[in-house]
C-alpha angles and dihedrals in degrees: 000000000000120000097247101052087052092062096050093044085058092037097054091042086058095051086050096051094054101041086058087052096056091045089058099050087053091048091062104059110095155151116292118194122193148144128216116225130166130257105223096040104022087228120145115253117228127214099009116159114238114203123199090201093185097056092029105231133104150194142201128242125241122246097273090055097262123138136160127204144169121265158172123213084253115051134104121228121207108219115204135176137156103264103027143066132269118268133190112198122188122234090213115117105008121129117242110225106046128076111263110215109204124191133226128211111227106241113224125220122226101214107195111243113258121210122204112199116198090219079071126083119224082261091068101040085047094054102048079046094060090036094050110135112227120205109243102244084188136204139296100277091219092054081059091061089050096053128105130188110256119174113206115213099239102245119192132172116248120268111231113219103149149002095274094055090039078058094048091044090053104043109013120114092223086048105054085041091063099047082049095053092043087049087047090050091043091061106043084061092053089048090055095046094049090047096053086056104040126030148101103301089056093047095051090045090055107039105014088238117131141170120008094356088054097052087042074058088056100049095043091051086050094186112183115240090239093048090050087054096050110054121050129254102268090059092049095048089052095047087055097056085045090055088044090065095048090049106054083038082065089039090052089044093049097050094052096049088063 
């Protein structure tokens, strides 16, 4: 065999070799599916941070404790909620299509004892209230590594002390840029309150659909943000299956007309 086929030949095995490898590595990101509970009551926990410390991104969980994050076999996630302890849980031998519980261990708060004594007045026992010095229980440490430093511009409404600034308030460019921002900001709170009680997760948890024919559900159901704010969740929850029912009776009906 020639030399230069021979270094081809070894030139061409080597560009196999690592393009399997790559391949692999890509293989082996998927789709991990889990739900936080706790460990003394067995009740989901809603809103806990999940951390893929390995790849470096997160998510939150919905309110009934589901999430669902990207992953290798290998990697560590870092599991975080008000009122219980960290956990990192490994990936590792876990199996990729089923739903993965994890448990979380209730974190306990030592309060100082306090002493009143009845030589004291209530200004006293008021003052050493309001100065009383609470231990910093700190911050996920891995939060700390997705932060950046944002600076918001302060925004305040304009105080009305006289006709002038009612005029100003009314007419004023500045003015009507700050009550649309406030509005803005209004609503994107609202947004966020009406998707942590009603989204996919919880569609797909109470009537198996999921992708496009879950979101076709939402939009047939067509709830108002306001009404899904007003009633709890075990009306809504109700109302859904109700809902469910009408829907796959206009699904059947639709299929047999055609």
């Amino acid at each position: 065999m020639p030399e230069t086929l021979k270094k081809y030949s070894l030139f061409l095995l080597i560009n196999l070799s690592i393009l399997s490898l790559f391949a692999q590595e890509s293989d082996s990101l998927y789709y991990f599916s889990g739900q936080v509970i706790s460990k003394e009551g067995k009740y989901p926990v809603a809103l806990a941070h999940i951390i893929n410390i390995d790849q470096g991104w997160g998510v939150v969980a919905d309110t009934l404790g589901y999430f669902e994050i990207w992953v290798t076999p290998s990697d560590t996630l870092n599991i975080s909620a008000i009122g219980f302890d960290y956990l990192e849980y490994g990936i590792n031998g876990t199996k990729k299509d089923s739903l993965i519980r994890i448990y979380l261990q209730s974190r306990y708060y030592e309060i100082p004892e306090a002493s009143i004594s009845y030589l004291g007045t209530y200004k006293d026992f008021e003052y050493k209230v309001i100065n009383l010095e609470l231990p910093d229980i700190g911050i996920n440490p891995e939060f700390k590594k997705l932060f950046k430093h944002v600076e918001f511009p302060l925004v305040m409404e304009p105080t009305i002390t006289s006709p002038a600034s009612l005029i100003y308030s009314l007419f004023s460019k500045e003015a009507k840029a700050i009550k649309k921002y406030i509005k803005l900001t209004k609503e994107d709170k609202i947004k966020e309150e009406v998707h942590l009680r009603y989204n996919e997760h919880i569609i797909r948890n109470l009537t198996g659909l999921s992708g496009e024919e879950a979101y076709e559900f939402i939009e047939f159901c067509g709830f108002q943000d306001k009404y899904i704010l007003s009633i709890d969740d075990y009306n809504l929850y109700s109302e859904i299956a109700l809902r469910f029912k009408a829907f796959k009776k206009s699904k059947d009906d639709s299929e047999k007309s055609e």
